[in-house]
C-alpha positions in Angstrom: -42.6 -6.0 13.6 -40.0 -8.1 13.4 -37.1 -5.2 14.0 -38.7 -3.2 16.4 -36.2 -4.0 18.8 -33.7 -2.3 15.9 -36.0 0.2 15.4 -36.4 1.8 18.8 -32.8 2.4 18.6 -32.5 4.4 15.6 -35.2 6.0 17.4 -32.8 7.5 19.6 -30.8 9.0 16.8 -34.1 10.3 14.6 -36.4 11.5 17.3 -39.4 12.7 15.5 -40.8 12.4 11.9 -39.3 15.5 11.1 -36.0 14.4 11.3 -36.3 10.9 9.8 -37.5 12.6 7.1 -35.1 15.6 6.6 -32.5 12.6 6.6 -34.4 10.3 4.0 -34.2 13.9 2.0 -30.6 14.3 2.6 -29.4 10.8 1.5 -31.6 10.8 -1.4 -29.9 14.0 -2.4 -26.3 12.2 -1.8 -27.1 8.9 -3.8 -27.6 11.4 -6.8 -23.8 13.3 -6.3 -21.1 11.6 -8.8 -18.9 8.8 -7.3 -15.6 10.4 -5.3 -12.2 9.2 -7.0 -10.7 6.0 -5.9 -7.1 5.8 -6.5 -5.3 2.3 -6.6 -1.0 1.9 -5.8 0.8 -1.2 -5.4 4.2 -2.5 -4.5 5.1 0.6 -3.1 8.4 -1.4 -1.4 9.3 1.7 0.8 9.5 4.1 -1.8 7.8 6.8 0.2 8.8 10.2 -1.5 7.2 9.0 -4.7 4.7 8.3 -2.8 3.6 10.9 -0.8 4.0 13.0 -4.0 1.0 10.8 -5.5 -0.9 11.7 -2.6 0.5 15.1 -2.7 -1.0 15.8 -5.8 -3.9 13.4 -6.0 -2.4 11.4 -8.6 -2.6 14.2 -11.2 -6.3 15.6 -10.2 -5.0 18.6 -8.5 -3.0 19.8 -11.6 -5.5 19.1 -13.7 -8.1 21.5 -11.3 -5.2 24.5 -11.8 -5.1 23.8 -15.5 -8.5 24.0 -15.8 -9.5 26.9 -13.8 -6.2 28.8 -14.8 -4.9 27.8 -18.2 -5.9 30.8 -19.4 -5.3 33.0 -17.0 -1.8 32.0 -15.8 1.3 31.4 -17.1 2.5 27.8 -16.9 5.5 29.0 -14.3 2.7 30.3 -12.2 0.6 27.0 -12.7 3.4 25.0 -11.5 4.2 27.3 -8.3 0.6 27.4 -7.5 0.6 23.2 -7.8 4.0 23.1 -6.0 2.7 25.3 -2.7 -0.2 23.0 -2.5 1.7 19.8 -2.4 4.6 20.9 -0.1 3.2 24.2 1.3 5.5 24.5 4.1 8.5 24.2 2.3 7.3 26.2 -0.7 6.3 29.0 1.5 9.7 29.5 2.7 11.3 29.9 -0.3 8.2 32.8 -1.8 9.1 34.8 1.4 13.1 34.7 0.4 12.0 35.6 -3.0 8.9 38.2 -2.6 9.2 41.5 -2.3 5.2 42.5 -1.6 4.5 39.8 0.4 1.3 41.2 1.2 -0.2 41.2 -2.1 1.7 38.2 -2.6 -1.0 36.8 0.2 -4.0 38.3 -1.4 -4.0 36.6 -4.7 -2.8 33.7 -3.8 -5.6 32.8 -1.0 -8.4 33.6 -3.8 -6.9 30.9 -6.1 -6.0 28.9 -3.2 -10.3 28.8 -2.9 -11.2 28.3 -6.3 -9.0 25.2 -6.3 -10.6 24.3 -3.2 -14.0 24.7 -4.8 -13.5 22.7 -7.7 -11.9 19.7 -5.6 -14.8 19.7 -3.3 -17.9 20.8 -6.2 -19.4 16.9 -5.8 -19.4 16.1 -2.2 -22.4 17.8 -0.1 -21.7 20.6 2.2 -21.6 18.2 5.2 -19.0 16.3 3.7 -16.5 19.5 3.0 -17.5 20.7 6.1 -16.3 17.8 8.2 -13.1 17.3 5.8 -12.3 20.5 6.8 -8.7 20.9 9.1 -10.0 22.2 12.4 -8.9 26.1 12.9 -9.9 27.8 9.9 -13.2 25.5 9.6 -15.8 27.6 9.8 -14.1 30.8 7.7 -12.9 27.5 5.0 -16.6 26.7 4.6 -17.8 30.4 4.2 -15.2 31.3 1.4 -15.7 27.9 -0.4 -19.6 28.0 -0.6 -19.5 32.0 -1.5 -21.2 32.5 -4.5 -19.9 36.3 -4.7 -22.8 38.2 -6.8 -24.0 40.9 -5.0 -21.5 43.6 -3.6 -22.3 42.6 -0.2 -20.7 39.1 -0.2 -18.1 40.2 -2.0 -16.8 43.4 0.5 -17.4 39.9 3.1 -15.6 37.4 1.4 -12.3 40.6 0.5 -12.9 41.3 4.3 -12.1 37.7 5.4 -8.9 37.4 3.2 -7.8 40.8 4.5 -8.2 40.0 8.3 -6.4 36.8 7.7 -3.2 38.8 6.2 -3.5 41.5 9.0 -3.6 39.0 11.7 -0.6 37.3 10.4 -2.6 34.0 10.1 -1.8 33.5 6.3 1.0 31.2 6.3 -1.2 28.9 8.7 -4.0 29.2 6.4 -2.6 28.1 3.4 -1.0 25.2 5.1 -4.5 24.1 6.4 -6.3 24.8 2.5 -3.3 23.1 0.9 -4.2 19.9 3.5 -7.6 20.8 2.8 -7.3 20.7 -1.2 -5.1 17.2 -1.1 -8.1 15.2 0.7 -10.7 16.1 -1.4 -8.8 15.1 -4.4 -8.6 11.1 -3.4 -11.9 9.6 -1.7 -10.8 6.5 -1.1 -7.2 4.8 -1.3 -6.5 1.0 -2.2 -2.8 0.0 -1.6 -2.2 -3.5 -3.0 0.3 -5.1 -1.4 4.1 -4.6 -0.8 4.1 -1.6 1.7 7.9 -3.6 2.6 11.2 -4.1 2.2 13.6 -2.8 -0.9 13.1 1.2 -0.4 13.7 3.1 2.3 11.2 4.5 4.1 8.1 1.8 4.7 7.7 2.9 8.6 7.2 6.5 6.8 4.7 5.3 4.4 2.4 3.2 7.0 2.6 6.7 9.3 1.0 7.9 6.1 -1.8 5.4 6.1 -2.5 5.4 9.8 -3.5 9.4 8.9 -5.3 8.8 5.9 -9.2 9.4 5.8 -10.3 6.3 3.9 -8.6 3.1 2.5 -8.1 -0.5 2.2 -4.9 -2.6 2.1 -5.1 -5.9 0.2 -1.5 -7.6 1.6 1.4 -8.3 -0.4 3.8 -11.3 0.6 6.7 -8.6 1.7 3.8 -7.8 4.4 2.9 -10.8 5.4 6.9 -11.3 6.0 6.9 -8.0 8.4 3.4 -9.2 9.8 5.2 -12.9 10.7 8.1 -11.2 12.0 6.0 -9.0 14.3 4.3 -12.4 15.5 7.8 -13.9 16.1 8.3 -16.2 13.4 12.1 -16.7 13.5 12.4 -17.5 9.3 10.2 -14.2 9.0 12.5 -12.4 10.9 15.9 -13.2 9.4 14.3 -12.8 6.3 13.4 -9.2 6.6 17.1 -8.5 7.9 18.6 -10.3 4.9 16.3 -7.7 2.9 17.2 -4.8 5.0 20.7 -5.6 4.5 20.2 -6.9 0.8 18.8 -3.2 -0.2 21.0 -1.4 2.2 18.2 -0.4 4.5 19.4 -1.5 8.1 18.3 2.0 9.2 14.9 0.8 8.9 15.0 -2.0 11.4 17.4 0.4 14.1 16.4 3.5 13.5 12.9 3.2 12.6 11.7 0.6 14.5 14.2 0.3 17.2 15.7 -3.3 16.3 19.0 -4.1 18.3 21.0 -6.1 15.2 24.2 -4.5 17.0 24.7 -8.2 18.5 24.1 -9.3 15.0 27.0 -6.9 13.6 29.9 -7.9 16.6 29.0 -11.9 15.5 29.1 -11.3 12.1 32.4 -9.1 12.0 33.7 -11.7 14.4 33.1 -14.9 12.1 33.7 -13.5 8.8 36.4 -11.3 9.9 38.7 -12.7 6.7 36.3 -12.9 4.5 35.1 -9.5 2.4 31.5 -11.4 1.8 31.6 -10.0 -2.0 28.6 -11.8 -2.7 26.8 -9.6 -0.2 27.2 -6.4 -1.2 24.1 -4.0 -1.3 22.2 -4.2 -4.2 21.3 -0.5 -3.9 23.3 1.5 -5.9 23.2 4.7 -3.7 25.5 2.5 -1.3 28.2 2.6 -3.6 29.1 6.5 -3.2 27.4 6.6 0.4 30.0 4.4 2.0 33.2 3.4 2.3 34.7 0.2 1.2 35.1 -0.8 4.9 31.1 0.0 5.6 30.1 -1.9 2.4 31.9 -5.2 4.0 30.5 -4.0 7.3 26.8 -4.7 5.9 27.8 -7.3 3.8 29.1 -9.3 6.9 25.9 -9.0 8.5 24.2 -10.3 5.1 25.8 -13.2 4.8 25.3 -14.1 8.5 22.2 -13.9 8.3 21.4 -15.5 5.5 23.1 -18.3 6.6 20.8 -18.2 9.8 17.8 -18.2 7.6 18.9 -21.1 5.5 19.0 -23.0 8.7 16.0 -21.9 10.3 13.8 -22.4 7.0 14.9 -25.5 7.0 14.0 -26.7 10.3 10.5 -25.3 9.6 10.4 -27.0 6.2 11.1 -30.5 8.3 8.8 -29.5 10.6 6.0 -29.3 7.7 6.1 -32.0 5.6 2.7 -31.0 4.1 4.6 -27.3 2.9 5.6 -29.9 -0.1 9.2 -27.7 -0.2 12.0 -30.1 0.6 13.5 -29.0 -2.7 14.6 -25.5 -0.8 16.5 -28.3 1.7 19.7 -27.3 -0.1 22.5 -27.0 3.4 22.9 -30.1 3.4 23.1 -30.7 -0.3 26.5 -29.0 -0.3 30.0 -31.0 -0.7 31.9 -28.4 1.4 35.5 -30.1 0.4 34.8 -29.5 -3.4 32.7 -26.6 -2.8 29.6 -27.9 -4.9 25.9 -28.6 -4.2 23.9 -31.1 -5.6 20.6 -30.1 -7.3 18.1 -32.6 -8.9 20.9 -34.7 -9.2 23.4 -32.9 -11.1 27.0 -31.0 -8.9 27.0 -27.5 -9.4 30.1 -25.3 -8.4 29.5 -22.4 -5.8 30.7 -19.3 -6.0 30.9 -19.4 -2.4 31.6 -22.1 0.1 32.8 -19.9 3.5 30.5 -21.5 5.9 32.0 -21.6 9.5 28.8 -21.4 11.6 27.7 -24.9 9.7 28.4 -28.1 10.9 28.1 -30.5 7.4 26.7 -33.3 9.7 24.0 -31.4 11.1 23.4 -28.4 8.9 20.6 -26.9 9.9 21.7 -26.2 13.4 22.1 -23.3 15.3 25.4 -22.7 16.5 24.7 -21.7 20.6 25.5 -18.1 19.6 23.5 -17.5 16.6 20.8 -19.1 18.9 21.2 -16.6 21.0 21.1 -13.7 18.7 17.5 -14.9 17.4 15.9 -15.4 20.7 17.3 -11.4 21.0 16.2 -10.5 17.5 12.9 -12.2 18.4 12.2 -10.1 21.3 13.0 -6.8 19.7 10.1 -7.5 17.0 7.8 -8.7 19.5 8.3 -5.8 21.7 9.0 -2.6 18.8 5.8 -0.4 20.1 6.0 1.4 16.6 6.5 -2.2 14.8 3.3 -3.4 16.8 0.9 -0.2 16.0 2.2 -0.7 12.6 1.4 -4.3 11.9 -2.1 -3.7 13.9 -3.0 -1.4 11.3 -1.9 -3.7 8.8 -4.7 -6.1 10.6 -7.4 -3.9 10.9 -7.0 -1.9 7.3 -6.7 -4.6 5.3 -7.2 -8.3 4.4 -6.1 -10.9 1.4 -8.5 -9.3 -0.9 -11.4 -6.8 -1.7 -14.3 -6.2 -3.8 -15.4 -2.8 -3.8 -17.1 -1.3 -6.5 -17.1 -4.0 -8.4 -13.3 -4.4 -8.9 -11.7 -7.4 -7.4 -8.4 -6.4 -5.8 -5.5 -9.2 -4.2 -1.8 -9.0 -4.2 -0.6 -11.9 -6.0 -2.7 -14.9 -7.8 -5.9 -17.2 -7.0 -4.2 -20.7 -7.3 -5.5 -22.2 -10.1 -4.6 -25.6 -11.9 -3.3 -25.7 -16.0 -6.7 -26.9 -16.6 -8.1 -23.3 -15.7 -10.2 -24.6 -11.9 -9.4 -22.8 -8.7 -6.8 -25.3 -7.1 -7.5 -27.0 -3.8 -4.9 -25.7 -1.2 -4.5 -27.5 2.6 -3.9 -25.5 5.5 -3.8 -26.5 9.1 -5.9 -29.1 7.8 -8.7 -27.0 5.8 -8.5 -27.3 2.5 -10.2 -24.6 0.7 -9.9 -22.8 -3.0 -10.6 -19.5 -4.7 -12.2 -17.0 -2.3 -12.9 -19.4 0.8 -9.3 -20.3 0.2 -8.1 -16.5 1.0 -10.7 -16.0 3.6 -9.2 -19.3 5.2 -5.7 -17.6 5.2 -7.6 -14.3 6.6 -8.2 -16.0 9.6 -5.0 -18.0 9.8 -3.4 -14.6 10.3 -5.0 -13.4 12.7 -5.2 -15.9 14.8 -1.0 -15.9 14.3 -0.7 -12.1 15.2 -4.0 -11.9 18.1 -4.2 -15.2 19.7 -1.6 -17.4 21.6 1.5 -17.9 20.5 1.7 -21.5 21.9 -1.9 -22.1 21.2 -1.8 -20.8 17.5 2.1 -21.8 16.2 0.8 -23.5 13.4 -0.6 -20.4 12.4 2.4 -18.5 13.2 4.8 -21.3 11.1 2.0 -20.7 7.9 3.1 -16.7 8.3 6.4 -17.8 6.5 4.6 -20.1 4.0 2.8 -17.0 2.9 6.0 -15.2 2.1 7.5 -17.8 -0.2 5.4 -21.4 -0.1 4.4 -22.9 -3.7 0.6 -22.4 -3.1 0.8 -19.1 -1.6 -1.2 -16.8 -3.1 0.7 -13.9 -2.0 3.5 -15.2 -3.7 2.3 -17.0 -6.7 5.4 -19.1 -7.2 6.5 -22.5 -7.6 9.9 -21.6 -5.5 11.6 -18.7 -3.9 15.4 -19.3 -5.5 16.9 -17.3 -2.8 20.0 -19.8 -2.6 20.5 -20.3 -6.0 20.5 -16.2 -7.0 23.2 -15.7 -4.0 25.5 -19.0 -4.6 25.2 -20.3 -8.3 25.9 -19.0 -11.8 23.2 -20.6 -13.9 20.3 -18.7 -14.8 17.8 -21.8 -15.3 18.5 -22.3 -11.8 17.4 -18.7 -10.8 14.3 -19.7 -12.1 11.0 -19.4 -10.4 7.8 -21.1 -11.8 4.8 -18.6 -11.7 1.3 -20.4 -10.9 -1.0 -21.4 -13.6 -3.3 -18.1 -12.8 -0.9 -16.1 -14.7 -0.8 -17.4 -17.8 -4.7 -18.3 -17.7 -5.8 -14.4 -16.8 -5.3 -13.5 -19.9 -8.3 -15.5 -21.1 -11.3 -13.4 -19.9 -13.6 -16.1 -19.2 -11.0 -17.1 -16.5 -12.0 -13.5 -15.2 -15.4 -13.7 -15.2 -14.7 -17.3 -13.1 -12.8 -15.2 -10.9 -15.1 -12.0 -10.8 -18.4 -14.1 -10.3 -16.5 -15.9 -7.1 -15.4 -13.2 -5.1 -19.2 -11.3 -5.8 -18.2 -9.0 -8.6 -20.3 -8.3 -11.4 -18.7 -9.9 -14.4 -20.1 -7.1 -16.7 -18.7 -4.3 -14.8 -16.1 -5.7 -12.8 -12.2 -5.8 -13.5 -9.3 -7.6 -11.2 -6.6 -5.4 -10.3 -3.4 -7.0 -9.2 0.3 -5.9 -7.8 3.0 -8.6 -7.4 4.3 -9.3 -10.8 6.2 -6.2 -12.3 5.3 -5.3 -16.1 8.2 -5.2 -18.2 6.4 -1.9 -20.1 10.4 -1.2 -21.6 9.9 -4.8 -23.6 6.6 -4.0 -24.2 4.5 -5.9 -22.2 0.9 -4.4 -21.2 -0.3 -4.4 -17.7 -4.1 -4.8 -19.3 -5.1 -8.1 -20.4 -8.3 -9.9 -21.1 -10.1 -7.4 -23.0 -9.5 -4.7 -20.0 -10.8 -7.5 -17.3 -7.7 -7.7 -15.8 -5.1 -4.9 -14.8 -2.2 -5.0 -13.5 -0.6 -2.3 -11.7 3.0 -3.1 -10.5 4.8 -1.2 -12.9 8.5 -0.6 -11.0 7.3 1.9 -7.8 10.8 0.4 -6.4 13.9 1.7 -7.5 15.1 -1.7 -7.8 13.0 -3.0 -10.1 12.9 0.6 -12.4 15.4 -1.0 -15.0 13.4 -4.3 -15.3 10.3 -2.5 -15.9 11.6 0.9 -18.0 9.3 2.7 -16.5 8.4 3.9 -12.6 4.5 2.3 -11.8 1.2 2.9 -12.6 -1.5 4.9 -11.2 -4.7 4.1 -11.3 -7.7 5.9 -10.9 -11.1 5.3 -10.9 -13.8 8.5 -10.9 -17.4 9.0 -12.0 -16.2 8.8 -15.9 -14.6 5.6 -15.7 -10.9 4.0 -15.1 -7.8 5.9 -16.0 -4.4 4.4 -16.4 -1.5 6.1 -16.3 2.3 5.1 -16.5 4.6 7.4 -14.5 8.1 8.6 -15.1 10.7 8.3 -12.2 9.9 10.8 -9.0 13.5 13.3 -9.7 13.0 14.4 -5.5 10.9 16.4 -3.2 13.6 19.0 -3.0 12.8 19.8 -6.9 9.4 19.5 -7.1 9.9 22.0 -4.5 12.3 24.2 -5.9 11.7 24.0 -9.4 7.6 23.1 -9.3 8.5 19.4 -10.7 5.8 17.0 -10.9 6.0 12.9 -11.8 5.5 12.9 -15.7 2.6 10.6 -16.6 1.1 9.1 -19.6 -2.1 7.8 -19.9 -2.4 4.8 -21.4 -6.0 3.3 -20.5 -9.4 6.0 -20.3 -12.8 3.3 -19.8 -15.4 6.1 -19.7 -18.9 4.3 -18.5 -22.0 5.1 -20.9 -23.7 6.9 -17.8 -21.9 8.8 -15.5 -21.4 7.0 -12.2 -23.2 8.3 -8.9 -23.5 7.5 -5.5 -26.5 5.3 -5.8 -23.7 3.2 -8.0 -21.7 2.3 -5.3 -21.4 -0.4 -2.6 -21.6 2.8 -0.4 -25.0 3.5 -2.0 -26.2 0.6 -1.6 -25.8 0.9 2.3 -27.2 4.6 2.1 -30.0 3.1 0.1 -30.2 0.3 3.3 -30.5 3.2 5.4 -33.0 5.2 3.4 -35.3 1.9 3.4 -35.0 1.5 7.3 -35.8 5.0 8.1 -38.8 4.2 6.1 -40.0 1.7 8.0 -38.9 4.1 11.2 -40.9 6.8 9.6 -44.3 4.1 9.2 -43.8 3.3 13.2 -44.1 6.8 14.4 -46.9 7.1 11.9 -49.0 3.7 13.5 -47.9 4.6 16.8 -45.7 1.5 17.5 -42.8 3.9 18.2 -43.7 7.0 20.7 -42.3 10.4 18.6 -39.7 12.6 21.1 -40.3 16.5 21.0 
């Protein structure tokens, strides 16, 4: 036998026939179970109250449980109270035991429907399953009350008895914390973020401290990552990059605060060299800013936003010069400018700037660091390298997730596949291996790693390509022909501002360019779809994030604030359960504090329902397929104990 050597181990784990077969048993019974609920985000950009709402409420399963077990039966005031102590039970709990005046009956009805929710979240996952999702400390009293079937007398004076001694021993506060936990991770099985965890909202550090908890997910990156993942590996045009963002969106807080980046240099050189100058230009974009801050703070951050920026200009274009193969000496624009007329010279043709104070650039050798600004990089450079929370974070980033996916049949990735007008994947070069379509973004895959894992000196080639990712012409995390970063800051015309989107986005539409797609990443081209963030749907003009005769769905819908008045609408949701895909376009998150207060949930709309002819079940799965695997090797265990080329253990 060829895999005996395979087989003695999982000898050590199934000792005996008896168990090899009470296990074949047991993952036969699981392959018939329905398919758990995958639930796919993207461009999340820091918004992290929305998001842990979605998560929170399972992206609309949990209300839908209390609507069905309780239309009937409660009022919708006490539907929503019931939804609102499950998603923030903590909070919620406070504010009951301010309100309540029998808080002791108060306790006993609200564990029983506490329960029932908890049984109809966890009805198509085995015992074993529930058991192990279980918080630990109420464990074994959860699994009692949740398998109690309460028809004879008996089990029901046991199952009142348990509730009772939980209120006498003052444990019910604790309890319904640990059900509430208990309810929200049996609502999503398995999480897909697609790309754009960074930069724009506010709280990304609190989103990826979110994900490093989460039971089950995959990340597919996003170009904003791949910035923060460069700027963790010390590429210098990463890292002013993410400052100019931070400051950009007003979110400096993120890089101090969060991750413990010292810009405070930074600040003192910035207020020092633009000390006359109230960098208009460079006021935050967020709108918040406006009544947060004085007009003194405002020029504050702005300072640091134009210095900066002016620091990245330089360093991107040493890098660019460095590269010749990038192809992007278009975005060599410093020393394009006439700084007597205050003009730059684009394709041949003067444009005026609207700005032209640049006293850190020398016009005959533009693209150097003054000896200060030097210095502050080689600072700002350390501080990424050695941010303990920035490293755990990006590490995650590493291990969780990867340029693409194919799970279940649906084909996830940020941004684009490269493709040419004429509809073929499109060859791409890096570090001299040219590669398209998948091998192209396993190439990348490995770039990264080696940029983040390896030696800095040995792999700086790798570490350069970080940047490229970002904004480069064949990147397919950023699906662009140009990032028009100096144009959108320095020049009034529009055609200027524009950036070219790949060839991929205009052929997806055509859904034999999505069975190409499907058939070369491994998907099944009858079942599969691609599901893409990156490019936000302008729903408000009526654009449709599903193309190709539903092959193709795109989900970046406006999660970010700052893109909510492009879009008209505040992301999609999508979901994908033992029925089929669901769709669903969500209204703007008002705030935790309401949905606290007041019971206030994200308004959605569903807008795409794909039920499949047979419902869906384990055995459908890629995870089936491995249990299946598993089924067939403890087989072949079971046929060795039986001809006596394995030894059975008592």
């Amino acid at each position: 036998m060829n895999n005996e050597k395979y087989l003695e181990l999982l000898s050590k784990k199934y000792k005996n026939t008896q168990e090899v077969a009470e296990e074949i048993i047991n993952l036969q019974a699981i392959l018939n179970l329905p398919k758990g609920t995958e639930l796919f985000l993207s461009d999340l950009h820091g918004e992290y109250e929305a998001f842990i709402h979605i998560l929170n409420n399972g992206s609309g399963i949990i209300k839908n449980k209390i609507e069905d077990i309780y239309r009937n039966s409660l009022t919708e005031e006490e539907r929503k109270n019931l939804a609102s102590l499950i998603y923030y039970p903590e909070e919620k709990l406070k504010i009951i035991k301010k309100e309540t005046k029998n808080l002791e009956e108060f306790y006993k009805i609200i564990l029983y429907r506490l329960i029932q929710v908890g049984k109809a979240v966890s009805s198509k996952y085995t015992r074993s399953k529930v058991r192990k999702a279980i918080p630990k400390g109420f464990d074994y009293i959860i699994d009692e009350l949740l398998h109690m079937q309460g028809e004879d007398s008996n089990k029901e004076e046991y199952n009142k008895q348990i509730i009772e001694s939980i209120i006498d021993l003052n444990k019910a506060d604790e309890f319904i914390v640990v059900m509430s936990s208990f309810i929200k991770r049996m609502a999503i099985d398995h999480l897909h973020i697609i790309g754009d965890i960074y930069d724009r909202g506010p709280g990304a550090p609190i989103i990826m401290d979110k994900l490093l908890d989460f039971h089950s997910l995959d990340i597919e990156w996003g170009n904003h990552d791949a910035l923060w993942m460069g700027a963790a590996c010390g590429n210098a045009s990463c890292i002013a990059n993410v400052i100019r963002i931070c400051s950009r969106y007003d979110n400096l807080s993120t890089l101090e605060e969060q991750y413990g980046i010292n810009i405070r240099p930074l600040s003192m050189f910035a207020a020092h060299v633009y000390k006359d100058d109230d960098c208009k230009l460079f006021y935050p974009k967020n709108k918040e800013s406006s009544s947060r801050y004085s007009n003194s703070d405002k020029i504050s951050i702005s300072k640091i936003h134009k210095a900066i920026s002016v620091i990245q200009f330089k360093v991107e274009g040493e890098l660019i010069k460095k590269h010749p193969e990038y192809k992007m000496k278009d975005r060599l624009l410093l020393d394009k400018i006439n700084f007597e007329k205050g003009t730059v010279t684009i394709m041949g043709k003067e444009y005026k700037m609207k700005d032209c104070n640049f006293p850190t650039i020398d016009p005959k050798n533009p693209y150097k660091l003054t000896d200060e600004e030097k210095e502050i990089m080689e600072r700002l450079k350390s501080s990424f390298e050695h941010s303990e929370k920035l490293e755990k974070h990006i590490n995650f980033l590493y291990s969780q997730g990867g340029m693409y996916e194919n799970y279940n049949n649906n084909v996830l990735f940020h941004g684009c596949v490269p493709m040419t007008e004429e509809g073929e994947f499109e060859a791409v070069e890096l570090m001299g291996k040219k590669a398209r379509g998948k091998e192209l973004m396993d190439n990348i895959e490995n770039i990264a790693h080696k940029a983040f894992f390896g030696s800095k000196d040995e792999n700086s080639e790798a570490v350069d390509l970080m940047w490229y990712l970002w904004c480069g012409p064949k990147s397919p995390l950023f699906g662009k022909d140009k990032a028009a970063t100096f144009e959108r800051y320095f020049l009034e015309e529009k055609e200027l501002h524009k950036e070219n989107k790949n060839s991929y986005y205009k052929l997806i539409e055509n859904e034999a360019i999505c069975d190409k797609i499907l058939e070369n990443f491994g998907a099944d081209i009858k079942e599969g779809h691609i599901i893409n963030g990156h490019m936000p749907v302008k729903a408000k003009d009526g654009e449709t994030p599903i193309k190709a005769g539903g092959k193709y769905i795109i989900i970046d819908g406006g999660f970010s604030k700052a893109y909510q008045p492009t879009t008209g609408i505040a992301g999609y949701t999508l979901s994908y359960n033992s029925n089929g895909l669901v769709l669903a376009v969500n209204e703007p998150f008002e705030s935790k504090q309401k949905a606290i207060e007041e019971g206030s949930d994200i308004k959605s709309e569903i807008i795409l329902k794909e039920h499949v002819e047979k419902r869906k079940r384990v055995a459908d799965t890629d995870n089936g397929k491995k249990l299946q695997e598993e089924i067939a090797d403890l087989k072949q265990l079971m046929s060795a104990y039986r001809e006596g080329v394995i030894k059975e253990k008592n």
